[in-house]
SEGU-541422 format. One record per residue (C-alpha): residue in one letter; z, y, x. Coordinates in steps of 0.25 Angstrom, whole numbers, plus 2048, in hexadecimal, padded with zeros to 3 digits. Layout:
BEGIN
{r: A | pz: Z | py: Y | px: X}
...
END
This chain:
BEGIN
{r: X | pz: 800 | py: 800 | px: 800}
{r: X | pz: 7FC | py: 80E | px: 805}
{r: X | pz: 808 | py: 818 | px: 809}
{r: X | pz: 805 | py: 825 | px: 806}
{r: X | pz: 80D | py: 82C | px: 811}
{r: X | pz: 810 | py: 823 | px: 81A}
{r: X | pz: 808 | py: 81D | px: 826}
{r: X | pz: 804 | py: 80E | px: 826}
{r: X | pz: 7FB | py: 805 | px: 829}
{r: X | pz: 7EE | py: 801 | px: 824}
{r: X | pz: 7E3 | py: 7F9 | px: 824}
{r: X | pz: 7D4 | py: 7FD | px: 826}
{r: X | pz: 7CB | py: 7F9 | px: 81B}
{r: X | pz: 7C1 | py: 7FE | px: 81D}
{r: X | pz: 7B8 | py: 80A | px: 824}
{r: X | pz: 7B0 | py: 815 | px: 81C}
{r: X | pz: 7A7 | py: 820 | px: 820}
{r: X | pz: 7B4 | py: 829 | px: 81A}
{r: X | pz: 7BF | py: 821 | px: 823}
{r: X | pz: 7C6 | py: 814 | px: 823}
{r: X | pz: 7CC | py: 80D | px: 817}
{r: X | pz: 7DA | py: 806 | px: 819}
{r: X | pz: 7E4 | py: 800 | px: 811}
{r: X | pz: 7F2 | py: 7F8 | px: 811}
{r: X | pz: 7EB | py: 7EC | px: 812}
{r: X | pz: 7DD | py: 7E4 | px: 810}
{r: X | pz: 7E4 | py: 7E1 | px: 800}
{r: X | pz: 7E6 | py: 7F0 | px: 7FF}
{r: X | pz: 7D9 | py: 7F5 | px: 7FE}
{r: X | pz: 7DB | py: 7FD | px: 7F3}
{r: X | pz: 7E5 | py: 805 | px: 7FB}
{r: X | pz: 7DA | py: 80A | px: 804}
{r: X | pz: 7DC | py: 817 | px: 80B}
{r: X | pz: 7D3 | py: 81E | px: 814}
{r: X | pz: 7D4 | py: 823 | px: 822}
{r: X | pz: 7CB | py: 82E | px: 824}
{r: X | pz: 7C1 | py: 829 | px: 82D}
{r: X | pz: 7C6 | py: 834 | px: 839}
{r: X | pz: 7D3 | py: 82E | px: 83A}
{r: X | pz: 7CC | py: 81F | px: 83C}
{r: X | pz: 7D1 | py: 81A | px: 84A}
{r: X | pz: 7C6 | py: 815 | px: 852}
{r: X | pz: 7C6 | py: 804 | px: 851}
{r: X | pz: 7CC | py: 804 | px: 844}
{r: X | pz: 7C5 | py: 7F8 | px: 83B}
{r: X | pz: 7C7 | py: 7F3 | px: 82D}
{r: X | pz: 7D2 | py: 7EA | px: 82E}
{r: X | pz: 7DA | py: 7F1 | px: 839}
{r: X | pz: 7E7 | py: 7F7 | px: 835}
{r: X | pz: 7EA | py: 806 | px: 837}
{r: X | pz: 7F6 | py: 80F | px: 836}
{r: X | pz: 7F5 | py: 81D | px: 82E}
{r: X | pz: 7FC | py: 826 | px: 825}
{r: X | pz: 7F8 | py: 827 | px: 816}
{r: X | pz: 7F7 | py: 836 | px: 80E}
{r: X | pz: 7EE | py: 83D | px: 805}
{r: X | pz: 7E3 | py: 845 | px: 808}
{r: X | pz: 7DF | py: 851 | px: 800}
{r: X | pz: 7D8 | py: 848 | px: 7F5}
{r: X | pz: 7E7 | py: 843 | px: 7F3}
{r: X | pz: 7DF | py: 834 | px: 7F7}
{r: X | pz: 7E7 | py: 82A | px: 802}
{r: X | pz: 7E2 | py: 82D | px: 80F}
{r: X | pz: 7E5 | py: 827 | px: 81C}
{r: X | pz: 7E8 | py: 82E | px: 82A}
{r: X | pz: 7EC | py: 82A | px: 837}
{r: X | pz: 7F3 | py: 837 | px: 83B}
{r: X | pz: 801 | py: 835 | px: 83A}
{r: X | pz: 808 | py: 840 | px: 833}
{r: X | pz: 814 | py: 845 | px: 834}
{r: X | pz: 81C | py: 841 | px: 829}
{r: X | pz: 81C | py: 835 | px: 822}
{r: X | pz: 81F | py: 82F | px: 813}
{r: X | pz: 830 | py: 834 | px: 812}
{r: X | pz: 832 | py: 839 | px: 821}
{r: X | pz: 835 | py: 846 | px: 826}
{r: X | pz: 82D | py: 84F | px: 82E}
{r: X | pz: 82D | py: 860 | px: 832}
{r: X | pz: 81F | py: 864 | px: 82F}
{r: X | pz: 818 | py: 871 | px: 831}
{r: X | pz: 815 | py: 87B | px: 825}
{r: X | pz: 805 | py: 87C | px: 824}
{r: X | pz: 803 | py: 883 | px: 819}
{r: X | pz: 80B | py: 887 | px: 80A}
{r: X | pz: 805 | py: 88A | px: 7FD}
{r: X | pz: 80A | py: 88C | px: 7ED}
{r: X | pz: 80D | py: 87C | px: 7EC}
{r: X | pz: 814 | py: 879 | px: 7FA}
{r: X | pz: 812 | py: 879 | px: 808}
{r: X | pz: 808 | py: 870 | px: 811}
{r: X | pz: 80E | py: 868 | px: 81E}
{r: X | pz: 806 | py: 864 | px: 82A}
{r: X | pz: 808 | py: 856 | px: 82C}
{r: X | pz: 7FE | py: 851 | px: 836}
{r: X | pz: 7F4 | py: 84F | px: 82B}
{r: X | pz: 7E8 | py: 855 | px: 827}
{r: X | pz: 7ED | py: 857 | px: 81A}
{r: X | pz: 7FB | py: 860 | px: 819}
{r: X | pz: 807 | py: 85A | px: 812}
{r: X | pz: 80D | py: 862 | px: 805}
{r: X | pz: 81A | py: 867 | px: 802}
{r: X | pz: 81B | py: 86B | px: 7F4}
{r: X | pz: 824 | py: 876 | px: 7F1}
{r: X | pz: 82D | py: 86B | px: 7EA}
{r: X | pz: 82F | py: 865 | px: 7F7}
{r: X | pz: 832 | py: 871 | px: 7FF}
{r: X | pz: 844 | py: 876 | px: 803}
{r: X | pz: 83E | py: 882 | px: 807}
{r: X | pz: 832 | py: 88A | px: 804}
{r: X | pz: 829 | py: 887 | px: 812}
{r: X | pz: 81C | py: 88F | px: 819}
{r: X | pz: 812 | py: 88C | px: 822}
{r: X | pz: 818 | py: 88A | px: 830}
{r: X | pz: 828 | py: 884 | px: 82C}
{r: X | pz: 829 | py: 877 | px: 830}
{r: X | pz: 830 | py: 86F | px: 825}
{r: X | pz: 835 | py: 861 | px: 825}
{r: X | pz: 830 | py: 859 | px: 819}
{r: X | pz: 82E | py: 84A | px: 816}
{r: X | pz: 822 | py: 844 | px: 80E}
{r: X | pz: 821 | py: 83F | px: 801}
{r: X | pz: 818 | py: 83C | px: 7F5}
{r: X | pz: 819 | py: 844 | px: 7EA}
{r: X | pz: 816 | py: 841 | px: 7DC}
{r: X | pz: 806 | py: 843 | px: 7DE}
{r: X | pz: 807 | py: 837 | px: 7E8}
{r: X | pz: 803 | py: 841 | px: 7F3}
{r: X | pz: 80B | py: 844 | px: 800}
{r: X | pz: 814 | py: 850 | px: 800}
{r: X | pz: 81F | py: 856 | px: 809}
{r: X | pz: 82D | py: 859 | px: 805}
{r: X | pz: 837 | py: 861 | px: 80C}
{r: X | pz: 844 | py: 859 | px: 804}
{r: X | pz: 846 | py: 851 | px: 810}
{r: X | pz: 855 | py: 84E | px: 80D}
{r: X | pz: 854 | py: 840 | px: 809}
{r: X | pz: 849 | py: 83D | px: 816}
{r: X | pz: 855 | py: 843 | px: 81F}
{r: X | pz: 85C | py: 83A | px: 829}
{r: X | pz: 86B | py: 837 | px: 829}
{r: X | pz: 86D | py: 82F | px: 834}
{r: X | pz: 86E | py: 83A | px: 841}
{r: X | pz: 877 | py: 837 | px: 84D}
{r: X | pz: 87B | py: 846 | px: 84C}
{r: X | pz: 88C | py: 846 | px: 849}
{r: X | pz: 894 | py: 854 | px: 847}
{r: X | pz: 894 | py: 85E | px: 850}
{r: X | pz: 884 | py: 85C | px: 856}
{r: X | pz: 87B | py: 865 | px: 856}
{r: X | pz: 86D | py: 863 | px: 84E}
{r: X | pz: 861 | py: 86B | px: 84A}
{r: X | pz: 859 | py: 868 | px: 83B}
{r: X | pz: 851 | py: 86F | px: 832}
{r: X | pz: 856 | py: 875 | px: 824}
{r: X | pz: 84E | py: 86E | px: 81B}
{r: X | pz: 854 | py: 875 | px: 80F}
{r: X | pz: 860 | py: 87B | px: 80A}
{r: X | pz: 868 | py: 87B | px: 7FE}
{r: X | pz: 874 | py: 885 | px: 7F8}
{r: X | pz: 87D | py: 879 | px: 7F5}
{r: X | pz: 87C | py: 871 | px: 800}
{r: X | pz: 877 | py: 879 | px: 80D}
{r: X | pz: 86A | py: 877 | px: 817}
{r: X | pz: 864 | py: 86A | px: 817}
{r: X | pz: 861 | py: 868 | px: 826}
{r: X | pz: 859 | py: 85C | px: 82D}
{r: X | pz: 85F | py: 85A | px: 83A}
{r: X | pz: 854 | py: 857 | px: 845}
{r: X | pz: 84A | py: 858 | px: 839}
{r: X | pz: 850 | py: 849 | px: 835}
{r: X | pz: 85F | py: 848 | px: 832}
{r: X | pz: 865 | py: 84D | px: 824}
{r: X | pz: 86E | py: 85B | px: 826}
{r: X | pz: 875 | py: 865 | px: 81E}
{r: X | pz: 87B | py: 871 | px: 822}
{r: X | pz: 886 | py: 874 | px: 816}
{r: X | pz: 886 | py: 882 | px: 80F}
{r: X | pz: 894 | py: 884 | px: 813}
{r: X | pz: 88D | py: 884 | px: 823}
{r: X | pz: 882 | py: 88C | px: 821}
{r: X | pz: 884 | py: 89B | px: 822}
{r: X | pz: 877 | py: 8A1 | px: 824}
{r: X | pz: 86C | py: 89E | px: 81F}
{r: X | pz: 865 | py: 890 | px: 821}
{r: X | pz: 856 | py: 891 | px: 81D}
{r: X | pz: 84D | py: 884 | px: 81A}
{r: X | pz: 844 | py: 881 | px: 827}
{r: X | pz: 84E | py: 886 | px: 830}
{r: X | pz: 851 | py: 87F | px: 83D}
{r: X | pz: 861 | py: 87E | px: 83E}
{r: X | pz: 869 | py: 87A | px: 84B}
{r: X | pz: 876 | py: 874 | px: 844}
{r: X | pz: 884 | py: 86C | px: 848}
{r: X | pz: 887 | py: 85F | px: 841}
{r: X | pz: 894 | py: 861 | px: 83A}
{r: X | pz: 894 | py: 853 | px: 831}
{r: X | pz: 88E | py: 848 | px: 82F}
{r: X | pz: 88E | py: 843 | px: 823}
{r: X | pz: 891 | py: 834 | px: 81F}
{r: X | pz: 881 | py: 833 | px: 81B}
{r: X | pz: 87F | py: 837 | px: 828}
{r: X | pz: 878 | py: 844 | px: 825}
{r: X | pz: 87B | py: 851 | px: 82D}
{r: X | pz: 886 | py: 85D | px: 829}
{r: X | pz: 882 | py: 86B | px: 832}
{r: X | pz: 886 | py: 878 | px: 835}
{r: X | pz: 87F | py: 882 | px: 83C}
{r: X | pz: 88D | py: 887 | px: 843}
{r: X | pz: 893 | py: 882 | px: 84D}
{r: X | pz: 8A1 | py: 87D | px: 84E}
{r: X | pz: 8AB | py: 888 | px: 84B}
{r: X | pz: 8B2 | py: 889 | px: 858}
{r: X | pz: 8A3 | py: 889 | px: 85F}
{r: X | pz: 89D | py: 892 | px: 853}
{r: X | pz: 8A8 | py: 89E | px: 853}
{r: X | pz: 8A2 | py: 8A5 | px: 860}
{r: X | pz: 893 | py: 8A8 | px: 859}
{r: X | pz: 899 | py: 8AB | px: 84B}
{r: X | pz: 8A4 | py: 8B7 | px: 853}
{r: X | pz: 897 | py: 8BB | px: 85A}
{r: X | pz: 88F | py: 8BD | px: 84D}
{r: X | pz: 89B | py: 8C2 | px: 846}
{r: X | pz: 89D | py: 8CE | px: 850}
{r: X | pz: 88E | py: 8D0 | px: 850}
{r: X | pz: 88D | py: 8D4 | px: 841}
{r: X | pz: 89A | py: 8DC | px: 844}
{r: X | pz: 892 | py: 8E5 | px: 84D}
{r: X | pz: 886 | py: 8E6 | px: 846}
{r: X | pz: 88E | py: 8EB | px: 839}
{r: X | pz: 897 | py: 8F5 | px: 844}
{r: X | pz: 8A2 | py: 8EE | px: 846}
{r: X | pz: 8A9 | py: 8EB | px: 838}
{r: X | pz: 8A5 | py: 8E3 | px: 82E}
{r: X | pz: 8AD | py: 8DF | px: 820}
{r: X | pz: 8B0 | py: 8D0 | px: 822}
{r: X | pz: 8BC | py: 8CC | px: 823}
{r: X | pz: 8C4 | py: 8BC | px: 825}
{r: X | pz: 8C5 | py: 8BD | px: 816}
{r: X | pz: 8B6 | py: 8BF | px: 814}
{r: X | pz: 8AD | py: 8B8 | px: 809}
{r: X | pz: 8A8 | py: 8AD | px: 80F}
{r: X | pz: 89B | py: 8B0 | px: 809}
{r: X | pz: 89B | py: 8BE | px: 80E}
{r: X | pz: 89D | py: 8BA | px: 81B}
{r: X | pz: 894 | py: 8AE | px: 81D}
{r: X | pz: 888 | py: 8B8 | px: 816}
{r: X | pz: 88B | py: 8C2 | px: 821}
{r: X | pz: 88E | py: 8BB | px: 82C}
{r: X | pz: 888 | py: 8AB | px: 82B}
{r: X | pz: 896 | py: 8A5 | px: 82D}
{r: X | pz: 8A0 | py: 89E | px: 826}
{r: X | pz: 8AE | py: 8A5 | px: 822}
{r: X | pz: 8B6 | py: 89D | px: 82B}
{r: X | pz: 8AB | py: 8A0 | px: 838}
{r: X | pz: 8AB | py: 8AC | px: 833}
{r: X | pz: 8BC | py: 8AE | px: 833}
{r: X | pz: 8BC | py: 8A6 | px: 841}
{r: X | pz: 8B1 | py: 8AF | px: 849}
{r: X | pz: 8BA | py: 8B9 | px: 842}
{r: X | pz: 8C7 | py: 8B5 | px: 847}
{r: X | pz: 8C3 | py: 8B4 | px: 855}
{r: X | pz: 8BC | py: 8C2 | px: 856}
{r: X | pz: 8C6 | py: 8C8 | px: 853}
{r: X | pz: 8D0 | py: 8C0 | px: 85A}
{r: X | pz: 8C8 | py: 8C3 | px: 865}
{r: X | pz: 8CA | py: 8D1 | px: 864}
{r: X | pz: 8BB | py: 8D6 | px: 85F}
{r: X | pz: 8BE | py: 8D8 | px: 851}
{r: X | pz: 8C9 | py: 8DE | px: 848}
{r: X | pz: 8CA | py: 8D8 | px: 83A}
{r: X | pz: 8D1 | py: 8DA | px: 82E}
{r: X | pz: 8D0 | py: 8D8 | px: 81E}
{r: X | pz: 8C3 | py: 8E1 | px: 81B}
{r: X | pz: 8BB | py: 8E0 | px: 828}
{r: X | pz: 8B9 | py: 8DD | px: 837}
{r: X | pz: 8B6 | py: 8E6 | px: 843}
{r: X | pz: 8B1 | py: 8E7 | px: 851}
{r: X | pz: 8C0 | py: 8E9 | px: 859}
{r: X | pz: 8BB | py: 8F7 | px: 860}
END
């Protein structure tokens, strides 16, 4: 039986002025796809057996190719933005034919150039489509334990849970909404530190560093906003927490221990309404 998607091998029936005929077997004939005469490797002969990858061409008809692309029936794959248009985007893939991503099917709205990762499917026409849902597709069996460093690709994001990350464009992540304090856009490329593993073995994140390693940069960003605004600003230890991590990117506690040790290292004077440069 043919696989639409996938490459297998086949066995040559027959050769036509347009190409080469093949099918499972000599019982399958019925099953006959062709391989554009181009793509025939010298020496082939009815009855020898060949490797190739099965889509559709622009007919919607089963064609054969022995290019390899790359990406496969339900694997994973980044791929290069060729083109958009009102019903999706177009993939290059290796093949002459671009691979669609319907609107549907897209986290994040993409354009020519972005470079997203996608895994194939077959869509309800019986014709080969990208999807950028890759959740299920994800790994959960990395070697990475808490406290490693990684890099991954947010896939998509979500107001409940937090950004969806691929770790090493293969293993299942998530950075959790209560770690992220600046914007995470889908596409983005993130450096990160494993804080958990999960018992299903997929990823927790942060994109901070441990709090004794972290406290150094947030002082440093901390006193330079202080400057910029002139010395005094209106936050406070008993600031909203929303009002700080709008302002500043940090959580309230990072906020309160940069905080803590500006002033107890003598560059700031604090009190109930404010905080200043100590002149």
């Amino acid at each position: 039986m043919l696989q639409l998607g996938k490459t297998q091998t086949l066995i040559m029936l027959r050769e036509t002025s347009a190409g080469a005929y093949l099918a499972p077997d000599q019982a399958h004939t019925d099953e006959a796809v062709l391989l554009p005469g181009k793509q025939i490797p010298k020496g082939l002969r009815p009855g020898d057996a060949i490797d190739v990858f099965i889509y559709k061409d622009s007919e919607d008809r089963p064609i054969a190719t022995t290019t390899k692309p790359a990406l496969e029936l339900g694997g994973l794959a980044l791929l290069p933005v060729a083109d958009a248009s009102k019903i999706g985007a177009f993939l290059s893939w290796g093949l002459a034919k671009d691979l669609f991503l319907p609107f549907k099917e897209q986290t994040y709205r993409v354009k020519p150039g972005d470079q997203v990762l996608v895994t194939l499917y077959i869509d309800k026409s019986e014709r080969l489509a990208a999807s950028m849902h890759v959740y299920e597709r994800l790994a959960a069996n990395s070697d990475y334990k808490a406290g490693d460093q990684v890099t991954g690709l947010v896939y998509e994001t979500s107001k409940n849970f937090g950004a969806f990350v691929a770790v090493d464009n293969l293993y299942s992540a998530l950075i959790p909404k209560n770690e992220i304090f600046t914007e995470i856009k889908g596409g983005q490329i993130v450096k990160a530190r494993v804080t958990k593993v999960l018992d299903d073995g997929r990823l927790n994140l942060s994109l901070r560093e441990k709090s004794y390693l972290q406290i150094d940069s947030d002082m440093e960003l901390i006193y330079k906003k202080l400057m910029a605004a002139g010395g005094s600003l209106p936050f406070h230890d008993k600031s909203d927490p929303e009002a700080i991590k709008e302002y500043f990117g940090l959580s309230k506690n990072a906020f309160k221990r940069a905080l803590g040790r500006l002033m107890k290292e003598g560059h700031i004077l604090l009190d109930e309404t404010h905080f200043e440069v100590r002149r």
